[in-house]
Every structure is written in structure tokens, then in C-alpha cells.
Residue, then its C-alpha position, 0 to 999 in steps of 0.5 A: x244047107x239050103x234046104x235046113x235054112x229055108x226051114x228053118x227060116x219058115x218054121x215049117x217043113x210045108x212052107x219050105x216044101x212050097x217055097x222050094x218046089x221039093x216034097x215034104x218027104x225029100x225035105x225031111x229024108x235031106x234034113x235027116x242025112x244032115x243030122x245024120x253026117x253032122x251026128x247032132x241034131x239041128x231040129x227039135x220037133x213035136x206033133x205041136x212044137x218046131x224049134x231049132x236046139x243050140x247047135x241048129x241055132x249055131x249052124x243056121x247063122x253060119x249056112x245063112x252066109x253060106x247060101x246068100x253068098x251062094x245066091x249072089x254068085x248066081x245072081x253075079x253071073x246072070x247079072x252079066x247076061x246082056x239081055x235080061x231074063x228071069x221073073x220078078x216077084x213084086x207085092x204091093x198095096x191094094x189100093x194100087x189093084x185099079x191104077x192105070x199109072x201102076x198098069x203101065x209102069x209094068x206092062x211097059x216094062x214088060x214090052x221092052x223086056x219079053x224074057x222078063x216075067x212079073x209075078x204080082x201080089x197084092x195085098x195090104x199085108x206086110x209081106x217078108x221078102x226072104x221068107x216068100x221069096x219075093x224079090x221087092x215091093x211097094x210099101x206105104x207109109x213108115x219104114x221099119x225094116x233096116x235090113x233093106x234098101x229102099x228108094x223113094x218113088x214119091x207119095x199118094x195122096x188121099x182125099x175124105x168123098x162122099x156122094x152128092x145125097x150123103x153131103x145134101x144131108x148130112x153135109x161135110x165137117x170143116x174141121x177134124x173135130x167133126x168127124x165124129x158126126x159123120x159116118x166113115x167107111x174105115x179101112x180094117x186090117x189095113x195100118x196104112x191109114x191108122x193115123x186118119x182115124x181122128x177118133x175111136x168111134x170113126x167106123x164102128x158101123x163098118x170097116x173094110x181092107x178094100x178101097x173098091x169096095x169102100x168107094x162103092x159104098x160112098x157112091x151108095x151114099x153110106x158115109x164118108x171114104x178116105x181113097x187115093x185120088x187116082x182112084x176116085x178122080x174120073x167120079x170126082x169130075x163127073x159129081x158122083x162123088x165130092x171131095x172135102x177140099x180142105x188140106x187136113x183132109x188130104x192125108x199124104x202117104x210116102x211110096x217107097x220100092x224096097x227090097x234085099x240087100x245084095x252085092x249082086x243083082x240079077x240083070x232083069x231085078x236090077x233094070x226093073x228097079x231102075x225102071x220104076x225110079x224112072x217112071x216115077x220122076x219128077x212126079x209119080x204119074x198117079x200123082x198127076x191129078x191131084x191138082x185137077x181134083x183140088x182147085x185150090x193150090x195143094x200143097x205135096x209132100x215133095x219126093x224122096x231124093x233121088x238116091x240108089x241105095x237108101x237104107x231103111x229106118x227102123x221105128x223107135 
């Protein structure tokens, strides 16, 4: 049952091949004996096309309950282990790929918990938790997702810099409606900012899925970048590069840890969660120099409330 779901949730035996750690061939040979012993066939396959018939339908919905209840009784009994051990898989945004803040939050972790391993992925992709087998993530922006939970962590804060050649001559709009006579390095393939983009034409020169690489080419005095102040802060203070300080330009972004819904959550996934909340209040850490960077009062968007189950909302 575990096998037919795991395909049938990837729609691939070769994804639930390497999600498993089982061969292509025991996954079809196990499926096969369960058509086999149910005497119906569960999967429709073709050199093309790989969809579940009416009955494999039927039956995933009931082995779905079955194999989660299975995982929380396993996830019940080492939850009552008084140390915590296992491996945690974290996805999170790319912009956190050079935080020192984000460093800590795991290596201190790691330091109190050495039976813990973390296993991190970053990237800008909307990662399924279910499907990869990945146990919570840091996620940007809105939620829409219902199936999780999710707790606030608070927001990240962005800034418009360019470097001092760029504004010595082209200077730096006032307003929103002048962007459009500026060079911006855009984000491509990445939703966190879409709604930045106060024009269409905005990055029509070039667009990038990376903030490293975006705040390089603003230090080359290409154009104007949108990057989280943690990120840009020491460039800042030393005048390589110059922020726009006006608050329109200081787009804020929501940071939520989300992850599955379970009754029961191994002890090591439970004291981790718990540590990311902690780390992070009352202000996330890479949230500290924002007013260094910003001389004139700025104005946060304040944090989630400190809740421990916060369902997600989804988009209408």
C-alpha cells in the first residue's frame, strides 16, 4: 500500500523509485502482485501516459489514510524518545543562500541536538512536502496551501540599491512612476517579488532567479536591484552600494515555517519547529538591521502572532 501510494502521488515509478530507496523493477514486480491479489487493475500505463482507473482511484484514497495513520504511529513512538534523533528536510527560499542569521538558526540547532541531521534545499521553487518527502519549509509571501500549518516568523524586508556610479548618472526615482526610466535587475522565475514590478518593461534587459548574482551586477553599476537588507547591509554602510530611503521602496515580505498536519510529530521535527519560533522572537534576527540601513524611522510590518497551530489560507 505504501509503495502504490507513493506512486501514485508521484505519477512515476521512477520518482517513487528515488523517493523510496526501492528499484524500479521491485516497485513494479510489488505493484503487480497487488493487482495481482486485489485481481483488479489499480494503474493504466502506456509508453506515454500513466493514470490511475476507477477502482486505483478508490483504493489510493483509502491506502492515503491507511499509510498516514501508519506514519503517525511511528512518528508517535519516536516522539517519546527522550533525546531527539532522525534528519530533518528543510526547503527554503534562495535569498536566505548567504544569511548569516539563517546560519545560526541551524548550526545552533545542530550544536544542542548531535543525533539531528538537516538536509537543506534551497530554492525559489514552491516545494510539495508530501510528494519530496520534505518535513517543513520557509516560504515568502502568501499562503495558499490549506492542508498545512504554518507559524509566522515575522518579514524580510527588501530595499531598491544601485551603486554610487549608477545614481551619479542616472540618479534614483522619487516615486513608483519613475521606475520606468530606470534599469531594474528583475527577479525571473521567482513570485516572491511579482508585485515589485511596478511596470511591465521593468527588466526587460535582464532578469535573474538569483539575488547574489543580481547585487553583483548593481555593484557593476548595471541597474537598480531589489535584494533583502541582511544581504546587502555591510555594502551599504561602506557606500558601495546606496539604498533608495523612501518607504514605498521598502517592500516587506511575510516569513512563515510551514509544514504537515500530523497528531504526531517525531521528537527531533517537533524541537526544531519550536526552536526556529524561538530564535525568531520578538524580531527575526535578519530583521536587526533594517534601522541601520534606513535612518529615517521605518515603519515594519509587525509579526504573526505567536500561535502554534496556524492554518493556511488559501488564495481566492
Amino acid at each position: 500500500m505504501c509503495i502504490f501510494t507513493k506512486v501514485a502521488e508521484t505519477k512515476s515509478i521512477t520518482s517513487a523509485s528515488q523517493m523510496l530507496g526501492i528499484s524500479k523493477q521491485t516497485i513494479s514486480r510489488k505493484i503487480i502482485q497487488l493487482e495481482e491479489s486485489l485481481g483488479v487493475c489499480l494503474i493504466r500505463r502506456t509508453t506515454r501516459n500513466f493514470e490511475l482507473t476507477t477502482a486505483g482511484q478508490a483504493y489510493f484514497q483509502y491506502c492515503t489514510c491507511i499509510v498516514q495513520q501508519a506514519e503517525e504511529a511511528n512518528a508517535m513512538v519516536k516522539s517519546l524518545q527522550s533525546t531527539p534523533v532522525g534528519e530533518i528536510k528543510v526547503s527554503m527560499p534562495l535569498a536566505f543562500n548567504n544569511n548569516n542569521a539563517m546560519s545560526k538558526l541551524f548550526t545552533n540547532f545542530l550544536k544542542k541536538t548531535p543525533q539531528v541531521k538537516i538536509d537543506i534545499h534551497l530554492s525559489n521553487r514552491r516545494t510539495c512536502l508530501i510528494s519530496e518527502g520534505i518535513d517543513m519549509a520557509f516560504r515568502l509571501g502568501p499562503l495558499v496551501d490549506s492542508t498545512m500549518i504554518a507559524r509566522g516568523l515575522g518579514v524580510l524586508t527588501f530595499t531598491y540599491v544601485a551603486s554610487p556610479e549608477y545614481v551619479e548618472m542616472n540618479g534614483l526615482p522619487d516615486n513608483p512612476n519613475e521606475v520606468i526610466n530606470h534599469t531594474i535587475i528583475a527577479m525571473h522565475d521567482c513570485k516572491l517579488l511579482d508585485d515589485f514590478r511596478i511596470n511591465e518593461k521593468i527588466g526587460d534587459r535582464v532578469q535573474i532567479n538569483d539575488f547574489s548574482l543580481a547585487k553583483q551586477m548593481a555593484m557593476d553599476g548595471f541597474g537598480i536591484a531589489v535584494l533583502p537588507v541582511f544581504m546587502c547591509v555591510d555594502e551599504i554602510r561602506e557606500g558601495i552600494l546606496i539604498p533608495i530611503q523612501k518607504e514605498c521602496f521598502q517592500p516587506t515580505r511575510h516569513l512563515n515555517l510551514v509544514y504537515t498536519q500530523s497528531r504526531h510529530q517525531p521528537a527531533h521535527v517537533r524541537k526544531f519547529i519550536n526552536h526556529v519560533v524561538e530564535e525568531t522572537r520578538p524580531i527575526p534576527p535578519w530583521e536587526i538591521y533594517v534601522d541601520d540601513v534606513f535612518p529615517s524611522p521605518h515603519t515594519m510590518i509587525p509579526p504573526h502572532k505567536n500561535v502554534d497551530r496556524e492554518p493556511l489560507l488559501m488564495q481566492k
